[in-house]
N, C-alpha and C positions, 0 to 999 in steps of 0.2 A: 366554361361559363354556364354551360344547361347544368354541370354537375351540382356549381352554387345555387342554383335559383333551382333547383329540384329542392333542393334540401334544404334552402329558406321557407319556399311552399310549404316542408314536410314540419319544418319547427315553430314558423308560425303557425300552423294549425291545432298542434299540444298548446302553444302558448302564446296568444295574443296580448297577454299584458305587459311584453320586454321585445324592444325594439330589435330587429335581425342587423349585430353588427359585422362588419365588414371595413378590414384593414390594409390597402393595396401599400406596401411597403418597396419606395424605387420607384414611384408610379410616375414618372419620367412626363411625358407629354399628357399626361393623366388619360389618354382614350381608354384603357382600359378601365377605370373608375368610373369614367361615365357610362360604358358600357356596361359596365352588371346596375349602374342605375336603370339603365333600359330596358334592360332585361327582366328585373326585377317588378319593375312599374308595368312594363308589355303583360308582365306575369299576372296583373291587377293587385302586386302589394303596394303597401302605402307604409308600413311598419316597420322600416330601413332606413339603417345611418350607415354611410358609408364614407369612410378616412382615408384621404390619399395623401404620402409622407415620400418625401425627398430633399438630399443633403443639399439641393440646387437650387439656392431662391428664384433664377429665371426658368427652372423647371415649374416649380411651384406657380410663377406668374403665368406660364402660357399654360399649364394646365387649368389653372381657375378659369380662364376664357373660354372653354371648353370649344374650339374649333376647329374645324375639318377641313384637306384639300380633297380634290373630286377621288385621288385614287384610295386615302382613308375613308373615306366616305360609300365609297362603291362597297368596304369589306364590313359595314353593318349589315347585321340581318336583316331580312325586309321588314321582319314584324315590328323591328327597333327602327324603321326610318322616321319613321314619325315622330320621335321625337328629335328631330333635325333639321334644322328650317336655312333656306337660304339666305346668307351674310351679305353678301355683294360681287358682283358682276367683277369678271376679272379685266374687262372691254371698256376704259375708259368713257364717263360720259353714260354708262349703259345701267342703268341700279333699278333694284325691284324691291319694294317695300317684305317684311316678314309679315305685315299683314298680309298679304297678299295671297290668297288662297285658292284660286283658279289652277285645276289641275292641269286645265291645256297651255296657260302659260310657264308653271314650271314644267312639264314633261318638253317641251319645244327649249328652253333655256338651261335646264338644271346642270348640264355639260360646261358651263362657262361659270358657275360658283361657287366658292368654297361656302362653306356650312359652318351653323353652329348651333348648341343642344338649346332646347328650347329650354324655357324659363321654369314652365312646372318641374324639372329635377335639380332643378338650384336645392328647394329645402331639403333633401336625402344625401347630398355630397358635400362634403370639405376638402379643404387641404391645408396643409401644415410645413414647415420648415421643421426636420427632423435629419438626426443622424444615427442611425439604428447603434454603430458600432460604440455610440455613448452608454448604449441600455440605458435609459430614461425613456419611459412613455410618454407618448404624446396625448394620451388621453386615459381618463379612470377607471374606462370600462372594462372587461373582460371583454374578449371577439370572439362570435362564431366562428369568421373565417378569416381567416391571415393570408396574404397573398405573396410570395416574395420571389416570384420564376426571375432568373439568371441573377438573382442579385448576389447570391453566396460567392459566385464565380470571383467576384473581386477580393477575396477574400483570404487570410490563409487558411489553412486545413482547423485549426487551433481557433482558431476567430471565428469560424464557421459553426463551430460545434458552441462554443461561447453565445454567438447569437443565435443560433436555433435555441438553445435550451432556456436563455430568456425569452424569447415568442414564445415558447410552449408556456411558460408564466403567465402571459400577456393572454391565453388564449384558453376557452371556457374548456369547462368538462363535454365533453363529445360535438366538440367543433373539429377546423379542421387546420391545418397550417398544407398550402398550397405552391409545392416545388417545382422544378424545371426535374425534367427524368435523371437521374442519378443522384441526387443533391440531397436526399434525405439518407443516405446511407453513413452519414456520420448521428444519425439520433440514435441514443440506448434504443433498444428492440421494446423493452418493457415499460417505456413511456407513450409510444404510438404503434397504431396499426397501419403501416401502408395499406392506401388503397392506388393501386397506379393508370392513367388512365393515358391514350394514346399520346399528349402533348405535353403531360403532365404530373406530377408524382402528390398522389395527395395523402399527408398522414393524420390520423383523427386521434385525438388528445382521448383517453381511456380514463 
């Protein structure tokens, strides 16, 4: 996550007239999507489209609601809390308005409510019904960053290598396509550069 939002910082700043895209591919209960929205916005950019695609229409439905239970909600960064506001009281009978902005009544309450991203990262994220193993894109842009950690795993050896090499299509000149640690080892060598990073294998389109 800091590796993206380092290097969004670094690309919007050569070039603020083209929006920093961003492709969470599998993004399953979407928390990661919304996360690099918070990241990215915590970051003070504003010049961020970010796509989250999965084969799951009721993936796709709970991920657009973008909400949280207390033990997801504890693994945001602190800088990113804010934008997560409390949903409702899990204590029947007990509900606290999202206006509601008294830090001494959430700090005394916040333990009893699931969460959800607040409204201003509605415009920088989507999502979409997509099945990657079609190759069809879900959208016309080119992507800075491609996100696809564990998703190859369902895959065979042959399929693997199939959809990585259409992402790399799908994905701009010195972006990056972002693996789970092993999972880049079926790409040509002279199409990307690994860069590998503790949780994650990241390779940059040359």
């Amino acid at each position: 996550m800091d590796f993206i939002t380092r290097y969004a910082i670094d690309k919007c700043a050569d070039d603020r007239s083209k929006p920093f895209r961003i492709w969470s591919v599998g993004c399953a209960s979407g928390h990661e999507t919304w996360s690099l929205a918070m990241s990215l916005t915590a970051a003070q950019l504003s010049n961020h489209v970010i796509l989250g695609t999965d084969v799951s229409e009721q993936a796709i439905t709970n991920a657009r609601l973008g909400q949280y239970d207390q033990r997801q909600y504890s693994l945001i960064p602190q800088n990113c809390q804010q934008f997560v506001y409390p949903l409702i009281t899990k204590n029947a009978g007990n509900e606290l308005s999202m206006a509601d902005t008294s830090s001494k009544v959430e700090r005394s309450i916040n333990t009893q409510f699931d969460w959800q991203v607040a409204p201003a990262l509605r415009p920088y994220v989507s999502f979409a019904l997509h099945n990657v193993i079609e190759q069809k894109s879900p959208t016309s842009h080119l992507q800075n960053v491609i996100i696809c950690q564990n998703m190859l795993l369902y895959f065979r050896k042959f399929d693997q290598r199939d959809i990585l090499a259409w992402l790399s299509e799908q994905c701009a000149v010195e972006g990056y396509i972002i693996l789970a640690p092993g999972e880049g080892v079926v790409l040509a060598p002279f199409e990307y550069a690994p860069y590998c990073a503790p949780t994650s294998e990241c390779v940059a389109k040359n």
